[in-house]
C-alpha positions in Angstrom: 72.7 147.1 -108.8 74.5 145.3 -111.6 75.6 148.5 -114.0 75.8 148.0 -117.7 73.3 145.6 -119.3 74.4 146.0 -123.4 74.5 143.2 -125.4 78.2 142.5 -127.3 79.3 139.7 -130.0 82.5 138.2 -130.3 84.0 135.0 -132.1 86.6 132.7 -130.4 87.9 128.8 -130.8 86.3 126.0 -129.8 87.2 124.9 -126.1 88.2 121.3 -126.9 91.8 120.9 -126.0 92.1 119.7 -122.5 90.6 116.2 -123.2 93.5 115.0 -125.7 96.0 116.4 -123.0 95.1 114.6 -120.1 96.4 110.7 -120.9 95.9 108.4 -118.1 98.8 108.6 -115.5 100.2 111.2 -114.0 103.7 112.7 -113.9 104.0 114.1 -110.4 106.0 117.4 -110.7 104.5 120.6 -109.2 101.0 122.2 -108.1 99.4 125.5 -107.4 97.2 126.7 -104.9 94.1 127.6 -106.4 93.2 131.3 -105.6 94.1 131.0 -101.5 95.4 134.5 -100.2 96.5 135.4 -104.5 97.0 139.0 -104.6 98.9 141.4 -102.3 95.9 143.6 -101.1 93.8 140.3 -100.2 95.4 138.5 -98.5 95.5 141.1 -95.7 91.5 141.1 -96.2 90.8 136.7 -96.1 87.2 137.5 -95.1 86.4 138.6 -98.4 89.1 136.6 -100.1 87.3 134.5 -102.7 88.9 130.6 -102.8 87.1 128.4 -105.6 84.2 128.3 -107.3 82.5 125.0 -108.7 79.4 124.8 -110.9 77.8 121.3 -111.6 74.1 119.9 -112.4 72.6 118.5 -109.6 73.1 114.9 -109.3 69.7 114.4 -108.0 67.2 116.4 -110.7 69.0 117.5 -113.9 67.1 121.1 -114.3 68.5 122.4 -111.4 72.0 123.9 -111.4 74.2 123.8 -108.1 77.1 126.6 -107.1 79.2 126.6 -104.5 81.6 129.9 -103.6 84.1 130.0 -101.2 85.4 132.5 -99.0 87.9 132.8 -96.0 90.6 130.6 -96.9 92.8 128.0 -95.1 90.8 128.3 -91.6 92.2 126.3 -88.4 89.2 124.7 -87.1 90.3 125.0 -83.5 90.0 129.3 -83.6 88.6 130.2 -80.7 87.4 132.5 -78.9 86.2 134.5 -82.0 85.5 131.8 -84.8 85.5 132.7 -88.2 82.6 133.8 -90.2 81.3 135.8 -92.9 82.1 139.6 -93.0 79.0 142.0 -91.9 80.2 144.7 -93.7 80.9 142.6 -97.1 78.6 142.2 -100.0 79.2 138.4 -101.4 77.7 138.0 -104.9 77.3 135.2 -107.2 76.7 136.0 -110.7 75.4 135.0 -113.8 75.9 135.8 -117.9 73.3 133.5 -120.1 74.1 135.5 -123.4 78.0 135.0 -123.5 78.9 138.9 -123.6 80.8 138.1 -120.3 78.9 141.1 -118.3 76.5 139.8 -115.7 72.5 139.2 -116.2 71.5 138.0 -113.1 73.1 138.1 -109.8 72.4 137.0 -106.0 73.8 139.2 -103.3 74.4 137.6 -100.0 74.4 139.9 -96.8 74.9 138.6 -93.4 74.3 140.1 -90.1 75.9 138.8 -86.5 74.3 138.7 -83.5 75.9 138.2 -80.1 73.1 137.3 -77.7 75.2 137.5 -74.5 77.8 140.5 -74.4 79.4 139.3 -70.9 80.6 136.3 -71.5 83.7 135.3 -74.2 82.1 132.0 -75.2 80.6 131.5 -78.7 78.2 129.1 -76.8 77.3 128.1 -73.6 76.3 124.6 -73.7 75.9 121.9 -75.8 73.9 123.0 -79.2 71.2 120.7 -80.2 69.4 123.1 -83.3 70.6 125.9 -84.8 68.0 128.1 -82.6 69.6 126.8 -79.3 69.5 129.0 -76.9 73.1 127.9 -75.7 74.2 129.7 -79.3 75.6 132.8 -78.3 77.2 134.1 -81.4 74.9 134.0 -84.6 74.6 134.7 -88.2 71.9 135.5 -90.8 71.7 136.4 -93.8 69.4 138.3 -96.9 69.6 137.6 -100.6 68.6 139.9 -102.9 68.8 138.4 -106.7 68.7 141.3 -109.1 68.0 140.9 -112.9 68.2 142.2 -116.3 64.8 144.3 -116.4 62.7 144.4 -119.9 63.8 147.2 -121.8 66.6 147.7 -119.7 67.6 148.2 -115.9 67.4 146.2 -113.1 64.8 144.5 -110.9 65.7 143.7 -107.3 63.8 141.2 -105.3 64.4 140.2 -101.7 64.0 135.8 -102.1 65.5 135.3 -98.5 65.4 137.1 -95.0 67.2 135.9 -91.9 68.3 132.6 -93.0 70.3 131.3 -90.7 74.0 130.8 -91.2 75.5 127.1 -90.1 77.6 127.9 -86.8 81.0 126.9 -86.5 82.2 123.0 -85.4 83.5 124.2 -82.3 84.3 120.8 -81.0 82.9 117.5 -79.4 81.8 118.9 -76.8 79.7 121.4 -78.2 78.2 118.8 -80.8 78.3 115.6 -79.1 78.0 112.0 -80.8 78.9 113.6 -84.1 75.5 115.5 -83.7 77.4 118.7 -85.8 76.0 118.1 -89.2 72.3 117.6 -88.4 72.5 120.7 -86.9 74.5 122.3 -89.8 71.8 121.0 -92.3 69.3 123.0 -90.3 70.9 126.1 -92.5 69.4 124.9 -95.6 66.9 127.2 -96.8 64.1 126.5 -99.5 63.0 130.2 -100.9 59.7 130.4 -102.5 61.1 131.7 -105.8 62.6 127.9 -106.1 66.1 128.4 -105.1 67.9 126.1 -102.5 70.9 127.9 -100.5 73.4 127.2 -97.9 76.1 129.5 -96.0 78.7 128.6 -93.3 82.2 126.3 -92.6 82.8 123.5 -94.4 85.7 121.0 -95.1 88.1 122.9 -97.2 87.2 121.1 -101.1 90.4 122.3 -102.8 93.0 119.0 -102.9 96.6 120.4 -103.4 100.6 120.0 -102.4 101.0 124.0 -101.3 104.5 123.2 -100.7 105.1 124.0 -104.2 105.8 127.4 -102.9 109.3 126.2 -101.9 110.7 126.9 -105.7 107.9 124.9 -107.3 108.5 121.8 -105.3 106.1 119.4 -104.0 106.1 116.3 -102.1 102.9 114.4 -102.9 101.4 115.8 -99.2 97.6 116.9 -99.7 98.5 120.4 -97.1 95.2 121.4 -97.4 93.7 118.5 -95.1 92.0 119.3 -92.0 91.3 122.9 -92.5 88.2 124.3 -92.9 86.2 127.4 -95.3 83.5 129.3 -95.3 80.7 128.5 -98.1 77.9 129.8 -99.7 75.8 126.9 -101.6 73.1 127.4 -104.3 70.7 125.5 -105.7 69.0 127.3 -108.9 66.0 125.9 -111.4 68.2 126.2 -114.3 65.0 127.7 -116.6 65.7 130.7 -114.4 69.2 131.2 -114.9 68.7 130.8 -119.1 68.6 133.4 -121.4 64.6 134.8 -121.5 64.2 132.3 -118.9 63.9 129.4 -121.8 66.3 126.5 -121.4 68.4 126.0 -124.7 67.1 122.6 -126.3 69.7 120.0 -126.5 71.2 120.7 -130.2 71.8 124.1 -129.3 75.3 125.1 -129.7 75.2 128.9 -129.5 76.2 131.9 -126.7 72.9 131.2 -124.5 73.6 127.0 -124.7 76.6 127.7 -121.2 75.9 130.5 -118.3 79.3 131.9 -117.5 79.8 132.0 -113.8 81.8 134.2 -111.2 81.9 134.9 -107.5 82.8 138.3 -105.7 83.1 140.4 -102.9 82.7 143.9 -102.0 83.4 146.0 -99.6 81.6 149.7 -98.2 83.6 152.4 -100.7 84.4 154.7 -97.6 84.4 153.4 -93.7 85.2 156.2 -91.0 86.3 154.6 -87.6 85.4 156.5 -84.5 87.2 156.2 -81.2 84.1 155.2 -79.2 81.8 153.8 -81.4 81.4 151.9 -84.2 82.7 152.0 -87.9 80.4 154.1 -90.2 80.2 153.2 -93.9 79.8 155.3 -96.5 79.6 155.6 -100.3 77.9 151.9 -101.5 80.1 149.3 -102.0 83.4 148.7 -104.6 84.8 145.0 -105.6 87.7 143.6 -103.6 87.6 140.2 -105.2 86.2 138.2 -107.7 86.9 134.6 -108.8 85.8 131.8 -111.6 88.9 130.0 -112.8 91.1 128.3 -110.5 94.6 129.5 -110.9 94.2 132.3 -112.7 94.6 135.4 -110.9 97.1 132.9 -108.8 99.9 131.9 -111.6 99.1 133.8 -114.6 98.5 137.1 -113.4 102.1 138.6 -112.5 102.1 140.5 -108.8 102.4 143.9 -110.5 98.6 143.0 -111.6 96.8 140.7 -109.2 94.9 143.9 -107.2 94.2 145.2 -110.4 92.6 141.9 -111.7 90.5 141.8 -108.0 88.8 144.9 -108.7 88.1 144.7 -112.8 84.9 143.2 -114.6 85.1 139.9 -116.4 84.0 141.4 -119.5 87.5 143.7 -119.4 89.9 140.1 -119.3 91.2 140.3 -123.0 92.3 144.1 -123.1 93.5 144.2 -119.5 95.2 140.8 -119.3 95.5 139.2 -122.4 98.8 139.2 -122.7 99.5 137.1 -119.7 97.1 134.5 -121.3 98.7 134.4 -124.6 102.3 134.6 -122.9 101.8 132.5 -119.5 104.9 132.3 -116.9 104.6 129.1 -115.5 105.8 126.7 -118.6 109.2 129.2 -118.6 109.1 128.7 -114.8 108.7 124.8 -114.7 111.5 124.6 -117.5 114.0 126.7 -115.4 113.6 125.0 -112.4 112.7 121.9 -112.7 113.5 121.1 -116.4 109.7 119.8 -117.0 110.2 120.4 -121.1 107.1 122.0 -121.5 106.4 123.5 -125.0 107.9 127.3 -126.2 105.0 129.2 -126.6 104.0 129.2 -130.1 104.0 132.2 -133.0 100.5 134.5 -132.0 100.5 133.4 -128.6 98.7 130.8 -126.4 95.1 131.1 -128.6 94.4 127.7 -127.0 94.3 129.2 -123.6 91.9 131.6 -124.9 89.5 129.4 -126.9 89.0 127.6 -123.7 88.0 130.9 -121.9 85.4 131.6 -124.6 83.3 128.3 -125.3 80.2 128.1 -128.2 81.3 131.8 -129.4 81.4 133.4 -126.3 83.3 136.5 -125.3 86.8 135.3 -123.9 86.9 136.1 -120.3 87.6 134.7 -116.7 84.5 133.0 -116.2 83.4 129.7 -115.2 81.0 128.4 -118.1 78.7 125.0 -118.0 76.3 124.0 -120.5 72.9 124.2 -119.5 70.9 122.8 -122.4 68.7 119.8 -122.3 69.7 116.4 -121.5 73.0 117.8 -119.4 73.0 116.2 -116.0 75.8 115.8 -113.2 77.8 113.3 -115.7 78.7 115.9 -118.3 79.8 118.3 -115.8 83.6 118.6 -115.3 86.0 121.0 -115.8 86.2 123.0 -117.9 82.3 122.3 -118.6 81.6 123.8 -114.9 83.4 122.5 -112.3 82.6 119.4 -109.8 83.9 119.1 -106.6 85.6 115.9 -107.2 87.9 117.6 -110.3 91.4 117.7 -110.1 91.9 120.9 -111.5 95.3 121.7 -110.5 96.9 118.9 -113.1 94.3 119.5 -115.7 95.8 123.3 -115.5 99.1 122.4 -115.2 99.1 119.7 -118.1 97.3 122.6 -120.6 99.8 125.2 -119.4 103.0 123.2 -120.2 101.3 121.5 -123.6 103.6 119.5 -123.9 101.2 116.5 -124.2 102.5 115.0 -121.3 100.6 114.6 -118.1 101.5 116.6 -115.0 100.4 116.7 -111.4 101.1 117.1 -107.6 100.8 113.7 -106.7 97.4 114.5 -104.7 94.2 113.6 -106.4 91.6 113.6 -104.1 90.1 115.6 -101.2 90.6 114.0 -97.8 87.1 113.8 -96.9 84.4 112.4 -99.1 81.4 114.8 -100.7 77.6 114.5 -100.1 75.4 113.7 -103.1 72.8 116.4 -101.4 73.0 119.7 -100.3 74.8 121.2 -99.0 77.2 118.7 -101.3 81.1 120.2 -99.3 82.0 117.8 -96.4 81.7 118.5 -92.7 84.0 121.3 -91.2 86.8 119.8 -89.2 86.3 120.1 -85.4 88.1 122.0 -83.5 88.2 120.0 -80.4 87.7 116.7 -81.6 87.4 113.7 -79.5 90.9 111.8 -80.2 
């Protein structure tokens, strides 16, 4: 259940700064990961190691509201014999505050099950698959979602809008999905729930475009390293009236807390598992968060190492006393000075308040989550970082050029994904095969 339900006000700047910042051009100089195996603790635990999250109207019908969360990072398509997949005994939320106090008002739990249909062999499938329901599929997931919601008066109600959807199974190769049949089959994972949502889960092209060679002392080389690997995704599709605050969609001219829904992804894991020498693990206790994510980059460059597990298991609403001052004092600009001389900006008396103001749009309370405007008239044009987040954004120089402020343009040199994106669900590109006829 999502815990505390209380109302809070705050007052913070207008988020307006990053669209006098980015000039045309762009100055290649350095990149960041976005949040790809970020804190010590999870990146020994990838399967519930949150990646990216992107919020954007749908480009086909402007009231309905589109999410994509993504799990399981930097995946080599060809895996075998165990491909990857969601975690059975994880908890993957996605989850929603429409009155800008940065705690959570509505929230979708995902929980997936595997099913091995035949023990005695070591193949994930037997045969060619033709439908998701082949019988040649030998390993399998489904999965429930439970959305629970703020409750009248207070509380929570819980519904089940989902059961036994099936997950998209992994591109195991050619072979397995002959003629490039892979994707009609994948598309057979889309699920239409009777409460109006639209959902998706299982591998997809990795989205995130980026030179991870800027590990090597912040230097890059223009290569996009994140081609031809794969993640694991869970896609929604929402009626935006149902996301609103009191289920009303703000009217156009609204500019208040309720006019953006403030977005984050995490995962949990069972408080307490025992492990038994011959038989199964036993879990215990309910679940605790491992990882959460809205942002790109920031649990990834501005939260020191001394802090990122910390940052993985706190609440969005906490940001400001816990972290703020890592936003108001950020490390990179220092870093990109020292190295590579980039003359980014000293950071000003009182701190990096612009930094902040973007965190807290139309009043909201500053905090590490991804807002969008939802009122009327929005559609897929107006959404773009940091209004939401489409797919085709280049976040990593929009982040880099507001954390230097230097009113210079920076980037990595790479500025689109390798593969292009569907206008439909489930919107991410193919997965990569992993035994793909050359």
């Amino acid at each position: 259940m999502i815990g505390n339900w209380q109302f809070t006000s705050h007052v913070s700047l207008a988020g307006t700064l990053i669209a006098g910042l980015l000039a045309a051009g762009s100055f290649p100089l350095t990149a960041e990961a976005s949040s790809h195996r970020e804190a010590p603790q999870i990146a020994q635990d990838q399967f519930v190691d949150n990646t990216d999250v992107y919020a954007f109207i749908s480009p086909s019908d402007p009231d309905r509201l589109v999410v994509v969360a993504n799990f399981v990072p930097l995946l080599i398509p060809s895996s075998g014999p165990n491909f990857y997949r969601f975690s059975d005994d994880a908890l993957y939320e996605i989850l929603f505050d429409n009155n800008g106090d940065a705690r959570p008002d509505i929230k979708y739990a995902f929980k997936f099950t595997t099913q091995i249909i035949n023990g005695g062999t070591f193949l994930y499938n037997v045969g060619p698959i033709a439908n998701i329901d082949d019988d040649n599929l030998n390993v399998r997931q489904s999965f429930d979602l439970i959305r629970v919601s703020r409750a009248p008066g207070g509380g929570a109600m819980q519904e089940t809008i989902v059961q036994d959807a099936p997950v998209a199974p992994w591109h195991v190769g050619d072979r397995t999905f002959p003629d490039g049949s892979y994707e009609g089959v994948a598309r057979q994972a889309i699920t239409d729930a009777d409460s109006g949502e639209t959902v998706f889960a299982g591998p997809r092209d990795e989205p995130f475009f980026v030179d991870l060679h800027v590990f090597d002392l912040l230097g890059v080389n223009g290569a996009p390293t994140t081609d031809g690997i794969n993640v694991m995704s869970i896609v929604m599709e929402v009626p935006i009236d149902s996301l609103a605050f009191e289920g009303n969609r703000p009217a156009a001219d609204e500019d208040g807390r309720t006019a953006v829904v403030g977005i984050h992804a995490r995962a949990e894991r069972p408080r307490v598992t025992v492990r038994f020498k011959n038989d199964d693990p036993h879990n215990f206790g309910g679940f605790v968060q491992v990882s959460r994510l809205a942002w790109p980059l920031v649990n990834e460059v501005v939260i020191p190492l001394q802090d990122k597990d910390n940052y993985n298991r706190t609440e969005p609403v906490n940001d400001v006393a816990n972290f703020g001052a890592y936003l108001l004092d950020p490390e990179l600009p220092g870093l990109l000075n020292a190295v590579l001389g980039a003359g980014c900006a000293p950071t000003p008396d009182g701190g990096r308040v612009d930094i902040v103001g973007l965190l807290s749009p139309f009043g909201t309370a500053a905090a590490d989550l991804l807002r969008i405007n939802i009122t009327e008239g929005q559609t897929f044009a107006d959404s773009g970082f940091p209004n939401g987040r489409a797919l085709t954004d280049d976040v990593t120089d929009t982040l880099l050029t507001v954390l230097c402020n230097n009113g210079q343009p920076l980037g990595d040199g790479v500025n689109a994904n390798d593969l292009a994106f569907f206008d439909e669900m489930p919107y991410l590109a193919t997965p990569f095969s992993g035994n793909p006829v050359l």
